[in-house]
N, C-alpha and C positions, 0 to 999 in steps of 0.2 A: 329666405334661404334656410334650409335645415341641415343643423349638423348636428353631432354627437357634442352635448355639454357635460365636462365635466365638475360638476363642484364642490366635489372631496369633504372633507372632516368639518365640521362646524367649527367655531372658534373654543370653544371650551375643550373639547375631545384633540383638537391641535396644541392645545397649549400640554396637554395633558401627556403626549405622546413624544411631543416635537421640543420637550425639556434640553438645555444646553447646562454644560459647565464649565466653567475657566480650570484649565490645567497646565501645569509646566511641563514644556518638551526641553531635556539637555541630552545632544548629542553630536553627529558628527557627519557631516555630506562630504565624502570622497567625489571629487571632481576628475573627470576626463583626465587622464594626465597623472592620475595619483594625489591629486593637490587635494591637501582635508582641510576645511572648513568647520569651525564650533559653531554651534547653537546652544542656548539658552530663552527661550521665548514662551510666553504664554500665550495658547490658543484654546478657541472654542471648541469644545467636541458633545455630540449629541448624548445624552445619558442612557437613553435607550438603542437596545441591537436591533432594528431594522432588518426582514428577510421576505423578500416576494415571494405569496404563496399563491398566487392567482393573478388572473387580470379580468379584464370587465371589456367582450365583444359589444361595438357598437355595431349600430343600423348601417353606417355608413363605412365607418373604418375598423379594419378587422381588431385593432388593439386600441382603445380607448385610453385605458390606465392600467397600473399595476396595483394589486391587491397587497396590501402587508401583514405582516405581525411582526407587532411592538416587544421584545422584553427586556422589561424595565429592571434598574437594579436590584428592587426589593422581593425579583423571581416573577411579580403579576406579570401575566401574559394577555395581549388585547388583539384579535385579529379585526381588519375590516371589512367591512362586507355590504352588499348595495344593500340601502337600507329601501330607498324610494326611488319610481323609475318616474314621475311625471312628463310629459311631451307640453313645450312651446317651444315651436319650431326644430322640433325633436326632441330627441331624450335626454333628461338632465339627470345626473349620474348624482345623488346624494347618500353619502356614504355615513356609514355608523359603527361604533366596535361593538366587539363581545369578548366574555371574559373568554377562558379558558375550559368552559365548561357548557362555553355555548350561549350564555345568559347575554342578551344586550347590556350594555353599560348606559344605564339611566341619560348620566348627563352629556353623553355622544348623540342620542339621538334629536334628530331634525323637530323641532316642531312644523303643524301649520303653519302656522305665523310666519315664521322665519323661513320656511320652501317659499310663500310667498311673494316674499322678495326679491325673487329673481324670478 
């Protein structure tokens, strides 16, 4: 069978992008009706703005995935981009960042070894 694989960010480059943090939400859900309900609750929210700037045409299916950039709170900005196209059983989509300047970011990218794998 061949299809379009996708297999995104390596583990490092995700941890790196896909940062969370616990923050308090206090406010207030007006219900159908008028009726207001409080909150106070702590939830997870991602520390990086996420924004599609691209997507990645497959062999098979007109939109594979969507293309990002990351910016993080400290201003670094990371877009991603196909780093490697290798074919079994079609194309496997392995993705890598770059600074803002166009530079790959070292430890995003895919080694041998690790394409391997799959």
């Amino acid at each position: 069978m061949r299809i379009d694989q996708y297999i995104g960010l390596n583990e490092r480059a995700s941890r790196m992008v896909n940062k969370t943090m616990w923050v308090r939400e206090i406010g207030t859900t007006i219900l159908p009706g008028g009726r207001r309900k409080s909150f106070n609750r702590k939830v997870e929210v991602p520390v990086a703005r996420r924004k599609v700037i691209g997507t990645i045409e497959g062999a098979w299916n007109p939109q594979v995935a969507n293309l990002h950039r990351h910016v993080m709170p400290n201003g670094k900005v990371y877009e991603e981009y196909v780093q490697e196209v290798p074919w079994h059983g079609g194309p496997m989509y392995f993705i890598a960042l770059k600074d803002r300047h166009g530079k790959p970011v070292q430890q995003s990218l895919w080694t041998e070894a690790e394409m391997a794998q799959y």
